[in-house]
Every structure is written in structure tokens, then in C-alpha cells.
C-alpha positions in Angstrom: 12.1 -43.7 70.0 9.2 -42.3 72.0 6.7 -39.5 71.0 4.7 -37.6 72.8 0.7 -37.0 72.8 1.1 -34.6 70.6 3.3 -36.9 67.8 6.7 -34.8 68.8 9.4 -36.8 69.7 9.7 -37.0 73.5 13.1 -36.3 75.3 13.7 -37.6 78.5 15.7 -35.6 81.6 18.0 -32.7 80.6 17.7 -33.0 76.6 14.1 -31.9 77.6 15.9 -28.5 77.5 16.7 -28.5 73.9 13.4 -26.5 72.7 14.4 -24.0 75.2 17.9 -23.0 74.0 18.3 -19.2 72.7 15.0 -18.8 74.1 14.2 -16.7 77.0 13.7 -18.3 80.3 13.0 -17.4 84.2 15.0 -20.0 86.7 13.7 -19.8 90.7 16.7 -21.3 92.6 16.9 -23.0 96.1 17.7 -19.9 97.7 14.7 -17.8 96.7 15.9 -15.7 94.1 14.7 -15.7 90.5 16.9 -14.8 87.1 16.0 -13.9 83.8 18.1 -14.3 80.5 19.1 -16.5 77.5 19.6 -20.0 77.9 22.8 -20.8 75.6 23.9 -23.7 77.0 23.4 -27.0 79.4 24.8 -30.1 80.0 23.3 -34.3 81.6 23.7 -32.4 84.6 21.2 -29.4 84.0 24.1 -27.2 84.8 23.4 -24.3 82.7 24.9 -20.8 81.0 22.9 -18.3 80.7 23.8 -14.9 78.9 22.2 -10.9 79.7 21.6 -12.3 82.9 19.0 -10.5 85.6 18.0 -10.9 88.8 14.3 -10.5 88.9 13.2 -8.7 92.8 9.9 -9.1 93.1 7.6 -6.3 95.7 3.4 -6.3 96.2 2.8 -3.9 92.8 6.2 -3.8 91.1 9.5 -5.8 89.4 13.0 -4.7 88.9 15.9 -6.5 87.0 19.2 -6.2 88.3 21.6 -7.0 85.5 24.2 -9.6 86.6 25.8 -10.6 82.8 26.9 -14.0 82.1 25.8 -16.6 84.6 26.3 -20.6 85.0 23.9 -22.0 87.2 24.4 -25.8 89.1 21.6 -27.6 88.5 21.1 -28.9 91.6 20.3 -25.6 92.9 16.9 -25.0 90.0 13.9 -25.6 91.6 12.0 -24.3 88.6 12.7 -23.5 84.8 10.0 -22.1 82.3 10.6 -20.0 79.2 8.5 -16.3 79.1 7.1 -14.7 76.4 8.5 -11.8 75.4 5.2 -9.9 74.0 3.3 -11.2 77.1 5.8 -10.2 79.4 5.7 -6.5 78.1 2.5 -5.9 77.2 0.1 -7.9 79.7 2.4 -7.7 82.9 0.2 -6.9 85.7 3.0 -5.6 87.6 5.2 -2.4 86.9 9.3 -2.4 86.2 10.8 -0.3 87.8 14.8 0.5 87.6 17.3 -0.7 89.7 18.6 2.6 90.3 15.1 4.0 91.5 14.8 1.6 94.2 16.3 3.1 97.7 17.3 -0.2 99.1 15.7 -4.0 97.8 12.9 -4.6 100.5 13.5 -7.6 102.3 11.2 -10.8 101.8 8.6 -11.0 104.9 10.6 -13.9 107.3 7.6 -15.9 107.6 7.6 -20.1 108.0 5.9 -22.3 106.7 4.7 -24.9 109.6 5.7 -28.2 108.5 3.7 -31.2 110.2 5.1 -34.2 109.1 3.4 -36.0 111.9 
């Protein structure tokens, strides 16, 4: 049995995930986007249901949540996974929420690359 630095018992892969569950948590997928919600459940794979689902759209000085419901996310499409803190999240947010149905249409992402130089 391994332990971590900290004497907890370390978990390797997607049992990592266990101090996470019922806990809020923000996903960025492959694609771009980023969800909100309630991790309820996961499997070896990191597959992954998560309940009051949102989208999260992101502009220069302001957020919105689209509500999407019940979601299952493949695992091979997380890029990242951290859990948020509810009291930070409303009370030191430098950005302001604004409601779905206040927004005229969701502004589109600027389409700029990245140059890659592999050379």
C-alpha cells in the first residue's frame, strides 16, 4: 500500500477520482468546451456521469451556464478535471454570470493557431 507525502493513502489512475465524487467539478474536453456539475460516478476508464450538468461559455469580462442535465462524459475526450469551490466560485469570481437567456447569440472563440514548430 503506498501513501502519499502527506501520510494519505495514494491511489493510482482513475481511483484518484474517489475524493472527488459528489463534489463539484469543472471538466475542459478535447473540443474546447468546459462543463460544470456533480461528479456521481466513474469507471477504470475515466468515463464519467455527471448530474445538473452546465456548459460553462466563457467571454473577456463575463460567464454563463447553459444547463445541459445529466451528462456521461468518455474519458478519452477530458483533457482536464479539477473540483471548484463553491464559496470561492461565488464570492471571489472575478468575472460576472450572466444568464443564458440574456446573451443574444454565444460569441464565437477568436479562430486563431497556435504555430507548432516541431522542427
Amino acid at each position: 500500500m503506498e501513501f502519499g507525502s502527506d501520510g494519505d493513502m495514494y491511489l493510482p489512475g482513475a481511483a484518484s477520482l474517489l475524493e472527488q465524487l459528489d463534489k463539484r467539478i469543472l471538466i475542459v474536453l478535447r473540443d474546447g468546451r468546459h462543463l460544470v456539475g456533480m461528479l456521481r460516478s466513474f469507471d477504470q476508464f475515466l468515463n464519467l456521469v455527471i448530474e445538473d450538468t452546465s456548459e460553462r461559455i466563457l467571454m473577456p469580462d463575463s460567464y454563463c451556464d447553459v444547463p445541459l442535465g445529466l451528462y456521461i462524459v468518455r474519458g478519452d475526450n477530458i483533457v482536464l478535471l479539477g473540483e471548484i469551490d463553491a464559496e470561492r466560485e461565488e464570492h471571489e469570481m472575478p468575472l460576472k454570470k450572466v444568464d443564458p437567456e440574456d446573451l443574444d447569440e454565444i460569441p464565437e472563440m477568436p479562430d486563431e493557431k497556435l504555430p507548432w514548430d516541431f522542427d
